[in-house]
C-alpha positions as CSV (number, residue, x, y, z in Angstrom):
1,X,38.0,32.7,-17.4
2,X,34.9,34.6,-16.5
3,X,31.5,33.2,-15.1
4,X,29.5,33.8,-18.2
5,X,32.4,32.1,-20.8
6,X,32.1,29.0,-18.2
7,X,28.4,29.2,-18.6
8,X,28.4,29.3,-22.1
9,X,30.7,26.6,-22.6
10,X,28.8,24.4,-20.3
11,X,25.6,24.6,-22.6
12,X,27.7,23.7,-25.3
13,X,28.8,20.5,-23.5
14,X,25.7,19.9,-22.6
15,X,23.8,20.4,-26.3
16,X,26.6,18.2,-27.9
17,X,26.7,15.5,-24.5
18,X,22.2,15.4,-25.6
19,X,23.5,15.1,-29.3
20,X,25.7,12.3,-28.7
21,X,23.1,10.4,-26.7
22,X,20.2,10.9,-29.4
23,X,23.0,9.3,-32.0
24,X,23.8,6.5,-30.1
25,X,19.9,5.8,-29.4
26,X,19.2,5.8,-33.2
27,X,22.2,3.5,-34.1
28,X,21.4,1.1,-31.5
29,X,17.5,0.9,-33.3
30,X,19.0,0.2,-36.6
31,X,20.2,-2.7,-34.9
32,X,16.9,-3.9,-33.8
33,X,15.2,-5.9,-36.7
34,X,12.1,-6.3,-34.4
35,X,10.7,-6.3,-30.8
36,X,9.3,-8.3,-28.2
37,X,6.4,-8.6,-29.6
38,X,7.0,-8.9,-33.2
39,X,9.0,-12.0,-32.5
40,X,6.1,-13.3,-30.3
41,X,3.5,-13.1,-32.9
42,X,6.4,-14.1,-35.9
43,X,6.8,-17.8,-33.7
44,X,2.9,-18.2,-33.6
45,X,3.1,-17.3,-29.6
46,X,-0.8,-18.4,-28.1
47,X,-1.9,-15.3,-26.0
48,X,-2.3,-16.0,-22.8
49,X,-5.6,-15.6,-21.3
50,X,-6.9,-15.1,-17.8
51,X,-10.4,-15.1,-16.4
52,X,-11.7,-14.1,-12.9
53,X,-11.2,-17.9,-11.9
54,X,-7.8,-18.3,-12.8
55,X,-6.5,-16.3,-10.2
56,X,-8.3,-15.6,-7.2
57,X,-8.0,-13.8,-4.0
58,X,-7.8,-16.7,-1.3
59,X,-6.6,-14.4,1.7
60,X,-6.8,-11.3,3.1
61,X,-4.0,-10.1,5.7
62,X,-5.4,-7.4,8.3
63,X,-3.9,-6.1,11.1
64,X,-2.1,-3.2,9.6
65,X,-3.9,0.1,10.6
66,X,-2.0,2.2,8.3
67,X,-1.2,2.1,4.6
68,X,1.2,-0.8,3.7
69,X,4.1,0.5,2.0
70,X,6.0,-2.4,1.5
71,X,6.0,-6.8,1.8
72,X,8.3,-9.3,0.9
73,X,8.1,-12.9,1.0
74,X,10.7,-15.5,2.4
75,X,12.2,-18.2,-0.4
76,X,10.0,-20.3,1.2
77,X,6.4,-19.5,0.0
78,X,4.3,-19.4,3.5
79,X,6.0,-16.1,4.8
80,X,5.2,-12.9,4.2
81,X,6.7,-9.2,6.6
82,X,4.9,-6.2,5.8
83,X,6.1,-2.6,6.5
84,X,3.1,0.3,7.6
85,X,2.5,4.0,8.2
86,X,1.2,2.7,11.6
87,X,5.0,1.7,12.5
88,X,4.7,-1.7,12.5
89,X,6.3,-5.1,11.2
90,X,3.9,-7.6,10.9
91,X,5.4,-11.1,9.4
92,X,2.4,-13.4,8.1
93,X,1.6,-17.2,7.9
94,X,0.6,-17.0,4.2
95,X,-1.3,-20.3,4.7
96,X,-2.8,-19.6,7.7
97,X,-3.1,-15.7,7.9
98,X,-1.5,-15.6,11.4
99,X,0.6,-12.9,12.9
100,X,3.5,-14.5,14.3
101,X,5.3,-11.0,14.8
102,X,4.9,-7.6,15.2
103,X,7.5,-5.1,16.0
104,X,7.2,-2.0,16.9
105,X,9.7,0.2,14.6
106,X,11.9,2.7,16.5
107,X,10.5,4.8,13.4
108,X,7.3,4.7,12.7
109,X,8.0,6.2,8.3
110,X,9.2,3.3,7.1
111,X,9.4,2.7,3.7
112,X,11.2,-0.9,2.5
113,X,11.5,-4.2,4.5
114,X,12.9,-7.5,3.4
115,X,13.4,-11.1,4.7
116,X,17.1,-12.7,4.8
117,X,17.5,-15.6,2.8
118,X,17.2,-18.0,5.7
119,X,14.2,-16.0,7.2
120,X,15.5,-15.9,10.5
121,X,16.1,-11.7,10.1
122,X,14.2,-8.6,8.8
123,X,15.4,-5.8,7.7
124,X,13.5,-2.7,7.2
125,X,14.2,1.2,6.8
126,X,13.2,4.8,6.1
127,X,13.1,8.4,6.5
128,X,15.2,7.6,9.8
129,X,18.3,7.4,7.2
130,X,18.9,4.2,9.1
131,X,18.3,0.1,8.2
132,X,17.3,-1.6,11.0
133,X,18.1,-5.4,11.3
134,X,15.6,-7.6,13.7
135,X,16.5,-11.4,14.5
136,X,13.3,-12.9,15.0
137,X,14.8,-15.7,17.0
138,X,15.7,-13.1,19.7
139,X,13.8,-12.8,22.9
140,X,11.8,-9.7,22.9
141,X,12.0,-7.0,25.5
142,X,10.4,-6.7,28.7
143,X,7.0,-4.9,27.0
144,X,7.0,-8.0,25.0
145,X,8.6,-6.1,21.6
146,X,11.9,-7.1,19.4
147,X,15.1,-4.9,19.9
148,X,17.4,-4.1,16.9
149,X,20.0,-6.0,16.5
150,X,22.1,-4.1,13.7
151,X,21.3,-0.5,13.0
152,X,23.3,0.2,9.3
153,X,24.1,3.9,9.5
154,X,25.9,5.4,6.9
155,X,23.1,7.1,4.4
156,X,22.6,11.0,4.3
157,X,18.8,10.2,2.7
158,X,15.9,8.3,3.9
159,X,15.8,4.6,3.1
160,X,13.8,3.9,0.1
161,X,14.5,0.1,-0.7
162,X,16.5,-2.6,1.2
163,X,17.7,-6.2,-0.1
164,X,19.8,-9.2,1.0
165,X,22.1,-10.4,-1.5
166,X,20.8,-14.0,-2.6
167,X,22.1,-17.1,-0.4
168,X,23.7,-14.7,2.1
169,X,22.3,-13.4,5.1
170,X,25.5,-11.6,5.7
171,X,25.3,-9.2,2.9
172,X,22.4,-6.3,2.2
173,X,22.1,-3.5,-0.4
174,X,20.3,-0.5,0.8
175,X,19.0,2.4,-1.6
176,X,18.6,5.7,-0.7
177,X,17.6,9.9,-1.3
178,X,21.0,10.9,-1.5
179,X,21.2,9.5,-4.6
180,X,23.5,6.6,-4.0
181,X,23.6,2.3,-3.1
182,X,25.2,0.8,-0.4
183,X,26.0,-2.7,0.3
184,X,26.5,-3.5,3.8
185,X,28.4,-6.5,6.0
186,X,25.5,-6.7,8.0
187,X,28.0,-8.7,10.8
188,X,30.1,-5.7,11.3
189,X,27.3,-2.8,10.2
190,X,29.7,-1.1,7.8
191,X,29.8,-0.6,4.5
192,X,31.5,-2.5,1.8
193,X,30.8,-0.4,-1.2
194,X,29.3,2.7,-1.9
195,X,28.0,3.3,-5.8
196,X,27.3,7.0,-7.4
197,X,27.4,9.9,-4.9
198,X,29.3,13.2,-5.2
199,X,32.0,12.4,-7.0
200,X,31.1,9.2,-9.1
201,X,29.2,8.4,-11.6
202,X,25.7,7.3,-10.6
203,X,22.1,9.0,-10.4
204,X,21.3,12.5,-10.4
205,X,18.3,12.2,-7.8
206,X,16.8,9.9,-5.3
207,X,17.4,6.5,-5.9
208,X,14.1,4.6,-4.9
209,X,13.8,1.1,-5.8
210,X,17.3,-1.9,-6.2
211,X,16.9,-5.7,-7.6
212,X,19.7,-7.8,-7.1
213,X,20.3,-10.8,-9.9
214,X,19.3,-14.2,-8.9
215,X,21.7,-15.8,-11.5
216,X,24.9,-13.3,-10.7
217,X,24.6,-11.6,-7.5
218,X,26.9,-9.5,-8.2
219,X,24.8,-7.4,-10.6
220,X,22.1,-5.5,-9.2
221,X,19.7,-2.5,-10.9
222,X,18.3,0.6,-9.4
223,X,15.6,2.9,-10.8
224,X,15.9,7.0,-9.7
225,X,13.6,10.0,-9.6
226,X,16.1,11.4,-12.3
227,X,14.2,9.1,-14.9
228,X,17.2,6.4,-16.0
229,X,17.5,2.6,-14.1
230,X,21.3,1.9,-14.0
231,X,23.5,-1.4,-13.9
232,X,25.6,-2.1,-11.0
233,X,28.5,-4.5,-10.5
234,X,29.6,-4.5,-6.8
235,X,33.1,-5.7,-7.8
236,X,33.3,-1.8,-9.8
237,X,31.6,0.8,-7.0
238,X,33.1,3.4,-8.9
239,X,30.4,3.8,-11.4
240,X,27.8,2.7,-13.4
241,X,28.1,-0.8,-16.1
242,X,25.4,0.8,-17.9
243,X,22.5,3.4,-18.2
244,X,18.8,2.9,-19.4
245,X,17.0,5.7,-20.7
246,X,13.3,6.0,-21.8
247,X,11.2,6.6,-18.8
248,X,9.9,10.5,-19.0
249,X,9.4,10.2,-15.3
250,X,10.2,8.9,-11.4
251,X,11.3,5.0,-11.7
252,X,9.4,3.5,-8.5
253,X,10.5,-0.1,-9.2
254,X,12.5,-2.0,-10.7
255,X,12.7,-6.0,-11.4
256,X,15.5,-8.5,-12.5
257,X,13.8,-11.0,-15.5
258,X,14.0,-14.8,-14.3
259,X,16.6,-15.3,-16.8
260,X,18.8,-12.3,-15.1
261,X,19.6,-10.8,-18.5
262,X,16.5,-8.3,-19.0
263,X,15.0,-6.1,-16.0
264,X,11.7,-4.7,-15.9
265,X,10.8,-0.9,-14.9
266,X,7.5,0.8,-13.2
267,X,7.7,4.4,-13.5
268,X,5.4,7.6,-12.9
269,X,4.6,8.1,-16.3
270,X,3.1,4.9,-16.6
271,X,4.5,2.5,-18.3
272,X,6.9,-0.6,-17.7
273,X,9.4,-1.3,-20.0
274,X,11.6,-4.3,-20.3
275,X,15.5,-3.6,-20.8
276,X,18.5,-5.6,-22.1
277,X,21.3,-5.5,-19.5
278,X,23.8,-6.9,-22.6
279,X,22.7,-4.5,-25.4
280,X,21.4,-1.8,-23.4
281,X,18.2,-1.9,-25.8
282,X,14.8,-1.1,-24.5
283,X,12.6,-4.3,-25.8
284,X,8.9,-3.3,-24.4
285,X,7.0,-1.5,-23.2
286,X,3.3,-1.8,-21.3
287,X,1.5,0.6,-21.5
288,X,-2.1,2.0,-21.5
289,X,-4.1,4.3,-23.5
290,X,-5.6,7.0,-21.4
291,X,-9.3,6.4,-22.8
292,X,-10.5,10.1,-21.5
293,X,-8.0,10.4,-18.3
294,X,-6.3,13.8,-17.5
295,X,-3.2,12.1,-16.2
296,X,-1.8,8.1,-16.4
297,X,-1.9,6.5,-12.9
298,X,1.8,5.4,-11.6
299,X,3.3,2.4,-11.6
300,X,4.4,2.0,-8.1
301,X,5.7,-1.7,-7.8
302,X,6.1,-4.7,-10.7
303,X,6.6,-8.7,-10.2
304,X,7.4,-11.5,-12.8
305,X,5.7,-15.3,-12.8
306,X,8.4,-17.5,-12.3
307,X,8.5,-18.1,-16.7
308,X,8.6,-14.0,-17.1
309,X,5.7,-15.0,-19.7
310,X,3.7,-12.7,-17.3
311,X,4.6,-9.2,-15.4
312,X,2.3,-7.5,-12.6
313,X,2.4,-3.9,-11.9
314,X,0.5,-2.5,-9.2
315,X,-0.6,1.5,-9.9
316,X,-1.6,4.3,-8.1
317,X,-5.3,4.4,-9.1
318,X,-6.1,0.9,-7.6
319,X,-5.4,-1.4,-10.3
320,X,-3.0,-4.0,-11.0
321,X,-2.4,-5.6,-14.4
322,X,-1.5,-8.9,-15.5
323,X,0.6,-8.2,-18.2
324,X,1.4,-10.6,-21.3
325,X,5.1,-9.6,-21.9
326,X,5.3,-11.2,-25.3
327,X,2.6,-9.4,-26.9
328,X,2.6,-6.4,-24.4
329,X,-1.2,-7.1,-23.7
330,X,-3.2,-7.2,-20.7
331,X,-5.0,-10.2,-19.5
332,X,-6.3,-9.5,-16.4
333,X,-6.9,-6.0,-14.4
334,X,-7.0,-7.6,-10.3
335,X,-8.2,-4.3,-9.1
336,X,-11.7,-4.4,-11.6
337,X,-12.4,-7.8,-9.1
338,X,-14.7,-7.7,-6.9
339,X,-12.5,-8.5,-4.1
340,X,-9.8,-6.0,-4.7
341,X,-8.3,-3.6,-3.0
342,X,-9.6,-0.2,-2.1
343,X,-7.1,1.9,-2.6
344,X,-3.6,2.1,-4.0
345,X,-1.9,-0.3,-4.5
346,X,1.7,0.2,-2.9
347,X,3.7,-3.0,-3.4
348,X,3.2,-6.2,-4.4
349,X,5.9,-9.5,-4.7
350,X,5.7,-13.4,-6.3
351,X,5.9,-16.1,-3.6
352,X,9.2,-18.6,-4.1
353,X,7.5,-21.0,-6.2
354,X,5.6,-19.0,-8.2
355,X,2.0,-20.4,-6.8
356,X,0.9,-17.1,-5.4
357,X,1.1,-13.3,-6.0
358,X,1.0,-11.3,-2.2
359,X,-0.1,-7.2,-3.2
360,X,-0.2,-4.3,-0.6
361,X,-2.5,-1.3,-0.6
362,X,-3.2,2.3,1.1
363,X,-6.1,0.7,2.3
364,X,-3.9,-1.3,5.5
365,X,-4.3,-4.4,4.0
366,X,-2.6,-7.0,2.0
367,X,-3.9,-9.8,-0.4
368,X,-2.4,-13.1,-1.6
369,X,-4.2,-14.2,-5.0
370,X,-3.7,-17.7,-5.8
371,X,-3.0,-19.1,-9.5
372,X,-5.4,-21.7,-10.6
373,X,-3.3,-25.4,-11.2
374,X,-2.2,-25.3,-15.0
375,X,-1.4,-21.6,-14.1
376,X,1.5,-22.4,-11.3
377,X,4.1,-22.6,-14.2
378,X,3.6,-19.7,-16.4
């Protein structure tokens, strides 16, 4: 068989492969009798509303001097690590605003940290291809810094996103540019499972952003720069449970629902969009008009209130909305405050209990806004 008849019939594979997707899409909305928000304003749902009071900026972090790429918070709710372009770790007293480490990275382009369940370990990794693993109950070196104590080496890509499986500081799922997830024994630094790569069936392009499940950790979701979020059990590495289409661009983040049967999506384009992990369906999506503006600013990182009644998304221009995910509305934009950040806004994460929002910016510092009393349970 010649090169051109191979050609030819790949791009009629491919045509009918794009015609079977576009029938499946329609036949799963004739099964949709409404959406999110129809049922919301069918049951008589109030509308949430927010004023400038109701959540308030009650601490600034600095100490980073570059941008913060990344934070996460420990299940407690008064500890915060942050990840910088200046190299550093810096884990926070939320209360208090104190420093009570900073370690120096072996490199300085990280992009993803996270805190083990118990807190007693970061993680963190980047364009190094490498997650490094710090025990903060160590003693530190003789200049006074932390050593690694695991270095999880496997990935051919930088590290875009790192997570410890819930309850288990001896398990971690990694992310990464070559396209694939790993989760990792982090006692023995090797890998466990590998899922999509070369010859599986997984993304088609960097993989940048993972949430595990709180109710099933076995399940986990990933969002990739080839447009789709995909379903992961880590019992079956050998390919996807399910793929979500709709995004027309880079999915930066992705964001299990506190229920752990819908997952929320930030993308380049953006939008968020809420998806059904048991249907497949797409249920929202939040989204701006333009009102005048060349191009939509990203949607780099997303959080839900412990209910899911609300969903933050940080973007690229500055802003971060407080989203309504019933009615798909926004209540409250932090970055039109007065004490917002200055620049973009990079990451941002829920504390354990749901009292406080921590968000990290370009502009080296972080923020943790604080939810007036009645607003702690929504």
């Amino acid at each position: 068989m010649s090169v051109a008849e191979l050609k030819e019939r790949h791009v009629a594979a491919s045509e009918t492969v794009n015609t079977l997707r576009e029938r499946l899409k329609q036949k799963r909305l004739q099964l949709l009798d409404t959406d999110v928000a129809g049922y919301a304003r069918a049951q008589g749902k109030t509308p949430v509303t927010f004023g400038p009071t109701d959540l308030v900026c009650c601490r600034t972090l600095q100490g980073h001097t570059g941008k913060v790429y990344a934070l996460d918070w420990t299940t407690e709710k008064n500890r915060i690590v942050s990840a910088s372009q200046d190299g550093r770790l810096i884990v926070w007293n939320a209360l208090t605003s104190q420093k009570t480490h900073a370690i120096k990275l072996p490199c300085a382009w990280v992009m993803t940290c996270a805190f083990s369940p118990s807190g007693q370990s970061v993680a963190c990794g980047g364009l190094d291809s490498v997650c490094s693993i710090f025990n903060l109950n160590s003693p530190p070196d003789k200049d006074g810094n932390l050593t690694v104590s695991k270095m999880l080496s496997g990935h051919k890509g930088y590290v875009s996103c790192c997570q410890y499986v819930p309850n288990e500081d001896t398990h971690l799922i990694t992310s990464s540019g070559d396209q694939t997830c790993v989760l990792w024994d982090t006692t023995t630094g090797l890998r466990t499972s590998v899922f999509g790569g070369e010859f599986q069936s997984g993304h088609t392009a960097d993989v940048l952003s993972i949430s595990i499940n709180g109710t099933t950790s076995r399940m986990f979701v990933s969002g990739s720069c080839d447009g789709t979020a995909r379903l992961w059990d880590t019992r079956v590495a050998s390919r996807a449970v399910r793929t979500f289409y709709g995004h027309n661009g880079d999915v930066n983040a992705v964001k299990f629902f506190p229920d752990g049967n819908r997952f929320g999506t930030g993308s380049d384009d953006g939008s968020c969009r809420l998806f059904d992990i048991r249907t497949g369906h797409q249920l929202q999506v939040y989204e701006q008009q333009q009102n005048g503006e060349s191009e939509k600013p990203h949607v780099t990182s997303i959080a839900f209130s412990i209910s899911g009644r609300l969903l933050f998304a940080g973007y690229s221009n500055g802003s971060c909305y407080v989203w309504d995910t019933l009615l798909a509305k926004v209540v409250l934009n932090l970055g039109a405050l007065q004490t917002s950040h200055e620049s973009r806004i990079s990451c941002l994460g829920m504390s354990g209990d749901g009292s406080a929002l921590c968000t990290g910016s370009w502009d080296s510092n972080l923020k943790i806004w604080a939810f007036g009393g009645h607003r702690r349970v929504v």
